[in-house]
C-alpha positions as CSV (number, residue, x, y, z in Angstrom):
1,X,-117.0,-11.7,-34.4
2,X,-115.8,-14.7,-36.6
3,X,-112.3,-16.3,-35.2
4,X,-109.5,-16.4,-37.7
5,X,-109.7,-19.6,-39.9
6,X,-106.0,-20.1,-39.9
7,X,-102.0,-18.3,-40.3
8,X,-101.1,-17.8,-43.9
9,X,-97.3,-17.0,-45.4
10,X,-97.8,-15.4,-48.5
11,X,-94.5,-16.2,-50.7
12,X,-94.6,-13.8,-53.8
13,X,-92.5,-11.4,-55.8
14,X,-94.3,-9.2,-57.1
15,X,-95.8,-6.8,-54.3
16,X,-98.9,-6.0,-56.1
17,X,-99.9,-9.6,-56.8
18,X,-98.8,-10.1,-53.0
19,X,-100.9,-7.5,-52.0
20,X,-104.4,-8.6,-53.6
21,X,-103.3,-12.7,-52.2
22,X,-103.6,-11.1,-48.8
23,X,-107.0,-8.9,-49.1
24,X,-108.7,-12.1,-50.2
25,X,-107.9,-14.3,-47.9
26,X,-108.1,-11.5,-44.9
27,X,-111.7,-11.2,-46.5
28,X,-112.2,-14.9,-46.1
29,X,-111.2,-14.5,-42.1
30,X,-107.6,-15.7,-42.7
31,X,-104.8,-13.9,-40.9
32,X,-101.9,-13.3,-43.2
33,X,-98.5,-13.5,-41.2
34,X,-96.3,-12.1,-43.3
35,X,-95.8,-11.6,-47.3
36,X,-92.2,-12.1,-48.6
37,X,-90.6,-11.9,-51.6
38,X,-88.5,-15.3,-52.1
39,X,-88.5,-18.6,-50.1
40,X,-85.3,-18.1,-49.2
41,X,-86.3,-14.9,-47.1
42,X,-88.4,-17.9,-44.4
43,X,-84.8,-19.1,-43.2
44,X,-84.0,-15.5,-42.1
45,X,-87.1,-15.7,-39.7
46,X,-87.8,-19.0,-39.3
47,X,-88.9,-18.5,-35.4
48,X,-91.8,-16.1,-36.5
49,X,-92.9,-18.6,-38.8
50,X,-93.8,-21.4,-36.2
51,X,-97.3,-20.7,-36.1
52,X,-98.4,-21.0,-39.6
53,X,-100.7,-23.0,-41.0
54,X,-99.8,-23.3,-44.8
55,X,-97.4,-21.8,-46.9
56,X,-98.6,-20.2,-50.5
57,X,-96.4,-19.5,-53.0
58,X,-96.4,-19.0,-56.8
59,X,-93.6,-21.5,-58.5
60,X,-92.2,-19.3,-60.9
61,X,-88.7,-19.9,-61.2
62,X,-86.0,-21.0,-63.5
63,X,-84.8,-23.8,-61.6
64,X,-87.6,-25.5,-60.3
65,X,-85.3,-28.2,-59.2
66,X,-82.8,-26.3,-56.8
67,X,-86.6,-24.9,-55.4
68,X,-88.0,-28.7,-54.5
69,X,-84.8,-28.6,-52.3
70,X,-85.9,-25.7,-50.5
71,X,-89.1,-26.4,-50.2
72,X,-88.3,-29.7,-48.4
73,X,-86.2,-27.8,-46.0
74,X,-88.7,-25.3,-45.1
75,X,-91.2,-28.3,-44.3
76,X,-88.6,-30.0,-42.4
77,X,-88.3,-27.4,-40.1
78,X,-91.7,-25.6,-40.2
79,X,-93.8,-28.8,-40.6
80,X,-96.2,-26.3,-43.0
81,X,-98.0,-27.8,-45.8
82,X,-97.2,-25.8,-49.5
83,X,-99.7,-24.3,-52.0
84,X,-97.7,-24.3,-55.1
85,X,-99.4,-21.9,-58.1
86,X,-98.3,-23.3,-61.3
87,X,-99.0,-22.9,-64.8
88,X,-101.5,-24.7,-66.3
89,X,-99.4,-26.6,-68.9
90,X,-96.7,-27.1,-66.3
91,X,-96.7,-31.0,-65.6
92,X,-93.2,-31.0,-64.9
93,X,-93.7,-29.4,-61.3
94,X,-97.1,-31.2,-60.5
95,X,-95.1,-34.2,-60.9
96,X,-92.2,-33.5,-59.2
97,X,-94.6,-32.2,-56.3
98,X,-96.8,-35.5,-57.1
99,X,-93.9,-37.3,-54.9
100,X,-95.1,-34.9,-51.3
101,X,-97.8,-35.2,-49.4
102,X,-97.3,-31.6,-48.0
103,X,-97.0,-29.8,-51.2
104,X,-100.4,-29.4,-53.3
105,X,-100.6,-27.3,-56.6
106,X,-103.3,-25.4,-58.1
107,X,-103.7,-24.1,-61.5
108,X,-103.3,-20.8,-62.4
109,X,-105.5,-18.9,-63.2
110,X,-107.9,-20.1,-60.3
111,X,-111.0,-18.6,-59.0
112,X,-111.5,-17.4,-55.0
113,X,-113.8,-20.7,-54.5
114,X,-111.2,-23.4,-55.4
115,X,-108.3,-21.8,-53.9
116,X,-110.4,-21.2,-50.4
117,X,-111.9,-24.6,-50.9
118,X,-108.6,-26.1,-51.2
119,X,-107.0,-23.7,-48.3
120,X,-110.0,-25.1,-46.0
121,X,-109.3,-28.5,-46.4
122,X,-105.7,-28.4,-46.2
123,X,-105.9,-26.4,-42.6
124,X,-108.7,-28.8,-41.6
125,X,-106.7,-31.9,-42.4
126,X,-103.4,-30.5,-40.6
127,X,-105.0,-29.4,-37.4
């Protein structure tokens, strides 16, 4: 039996969308720890959180701004690298997330190869 590859958070709002994120990367061997709705709902359990290895989460929002600050807090206290998914014609995030080394962004729409490509090597380089 093939070990797990890594702990994912899945950070999306819309449950069906959540739910497909999830059977992908369970069928790529990774063990999805939890799906929630908002970023906001990671502070309310921060302790089950400890063990993950990367953070996805899709970057629609109004105020991307008020989000960054988030984000850096949930680092700070998880020390979790972030997939961000992001529009393609949204340079205004990718350069605001330009500034962390923790944060990386993909394009939207991606296929299963570049996001578990990019998953890989994130995991790799954190543990």
């Amino acid at each position: 039996m093939e070990s797990v590859k890594g702990n994912i958070l899945i950070v999306e709002h819309e449950a069906i969308i959540a739910l497909d994120i999830k059977k992908r990367f369970e069928n790529f061997g990774y063990n999805i720890v939890n799906t929630i709705p908002s970023i906001e709902d990671i502070f309310a359990n921060l302790h089950s959180y400890k063990g993950v290895d990367l953070i996805l989460l899709d970057s629609e929002t109004s105020d991307f701004s008020q989000r960054m600050s988030t984000l850096e807090r949930i680092y700070r206290s998880l020390r979790t690298p972030l997939i961000l998914f992001i529009s393609k014609n949204d340079e205004n995030i990718r350069a605001k997330c330009e500034k962390y080394d923790t944060i990386r962004v993909i394009e939207k729409p991606f296929n299963d190869k570049e996001l578990m490509d990019a998953v890989a090597n994130i995991i790799k380089d954190v543990n």
